[in-house]
C-alpha positions in Angstrom: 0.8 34.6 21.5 -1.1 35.0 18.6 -5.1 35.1 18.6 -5.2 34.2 14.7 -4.8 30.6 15.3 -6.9 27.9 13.8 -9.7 27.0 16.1 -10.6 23.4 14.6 -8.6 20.9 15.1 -10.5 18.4 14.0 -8.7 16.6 11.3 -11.7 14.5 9.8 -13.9 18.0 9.0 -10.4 19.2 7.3 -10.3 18.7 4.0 -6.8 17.3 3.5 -4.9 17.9 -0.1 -4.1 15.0 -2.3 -0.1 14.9 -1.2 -1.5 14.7 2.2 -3.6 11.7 1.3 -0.9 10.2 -0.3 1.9 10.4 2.8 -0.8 9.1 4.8 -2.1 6.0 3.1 1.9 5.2 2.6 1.5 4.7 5.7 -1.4 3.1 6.4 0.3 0.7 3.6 3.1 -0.2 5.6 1.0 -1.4 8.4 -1.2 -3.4 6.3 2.2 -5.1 4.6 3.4 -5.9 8.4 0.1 -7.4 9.4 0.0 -9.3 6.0 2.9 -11.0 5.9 1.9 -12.9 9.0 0.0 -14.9 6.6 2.7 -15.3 4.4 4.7 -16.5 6.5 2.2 -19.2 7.5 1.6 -19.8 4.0 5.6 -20.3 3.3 6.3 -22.2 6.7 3.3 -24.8 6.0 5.2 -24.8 1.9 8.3 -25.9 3.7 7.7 -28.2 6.1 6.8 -31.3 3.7 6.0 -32.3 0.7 2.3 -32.6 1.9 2.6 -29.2 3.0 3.0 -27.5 0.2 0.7 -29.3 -1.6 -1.5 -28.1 0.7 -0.1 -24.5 0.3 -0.9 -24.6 -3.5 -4.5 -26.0 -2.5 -4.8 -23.2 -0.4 -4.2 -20.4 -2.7 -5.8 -22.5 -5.6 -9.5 -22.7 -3.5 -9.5 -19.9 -1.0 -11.1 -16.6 -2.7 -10.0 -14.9 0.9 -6.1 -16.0 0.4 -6.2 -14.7 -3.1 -7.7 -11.6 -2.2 -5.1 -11.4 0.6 -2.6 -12.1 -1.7 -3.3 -9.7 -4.0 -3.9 -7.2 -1.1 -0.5 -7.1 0.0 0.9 -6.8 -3.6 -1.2 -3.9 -4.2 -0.3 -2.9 -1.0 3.2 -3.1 -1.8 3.5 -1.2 -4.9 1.9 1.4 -3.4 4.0 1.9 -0.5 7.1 1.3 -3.0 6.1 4.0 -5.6 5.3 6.5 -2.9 8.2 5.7 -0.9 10.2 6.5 -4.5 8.3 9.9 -4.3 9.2 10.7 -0.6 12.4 10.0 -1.7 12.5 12.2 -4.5 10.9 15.0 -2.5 13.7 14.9 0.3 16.1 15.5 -2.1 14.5 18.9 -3.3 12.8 18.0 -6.0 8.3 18.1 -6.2 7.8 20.2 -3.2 5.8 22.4 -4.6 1.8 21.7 -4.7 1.5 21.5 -8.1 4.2 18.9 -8.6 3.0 17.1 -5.4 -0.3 16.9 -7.2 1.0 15.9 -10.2 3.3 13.0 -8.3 0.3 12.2 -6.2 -1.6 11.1 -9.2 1.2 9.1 -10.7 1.8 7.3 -7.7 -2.1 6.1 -7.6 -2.0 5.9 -11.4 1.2 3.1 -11.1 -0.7 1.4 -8.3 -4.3 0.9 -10.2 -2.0 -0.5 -13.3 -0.3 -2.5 -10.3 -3.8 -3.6 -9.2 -4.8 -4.9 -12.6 -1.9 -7.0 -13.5 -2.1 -8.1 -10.4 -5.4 -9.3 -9.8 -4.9 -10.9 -13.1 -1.7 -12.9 -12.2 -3.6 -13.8 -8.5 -6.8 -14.9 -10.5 
């Protein structure tokens, strides 16, 4: 056994690359999306069920500053997870493994979602 291993475990005092970042806000991403559409499907059952209903639907996401900013959460949310899922993708086929290219993929990814994010929040608002 060797004696040169790391003694800190402690993930929150290591400072993680941005790749590392990336992979795990993916996945943090994919919970948020599950937990999300709960509400969507709320929204889209209460849309179906009568005429009423989805009048009250539209109300709902005319009025309610927290549906819209729901609403927009999970489409941020799921361009995110999309664009770095594209990127895991990519990497299991070979390709960006490297840190460098990781880095450089890393920042695309977040530089797709923030455009993401802005037509976005203007299409929800």
């Amino acid at each position: 056994m060797s004696k040169n291993r790391p003694v800190n475990l402690d993930l929150r005092t290591i400072k993680q690359p941005l790749p590392a970042m990336v992979s795990i806000s993916h996945r943090a991403t994919g919970v948020m999306l599950f937990i999300g559409l709960i509400f969507m499907f709320i929204l889209f059952d209460l849309s179906l069920s009568s005429a009423e209903g989805f009048d009250s639907a539209k109300m709902i996401m005319r009025e309610y500053f927290l549906a819209k900013f729901i609403a927009w959460g999970l489409l941020v949310s799921l361009a995110f997870h999309l664009f770095a899922g594209v990127k895991h993708l990519v990497q299991d086929l070979g390709y960006g493994e490297e840190l460098a290219s990781a880095e450089i993929a890393a920042k695309l990814v977040l530089g797709a979602t923030v455009m993401v994010a802005l037509l976005a929040g203007a299409w929800v608002w």
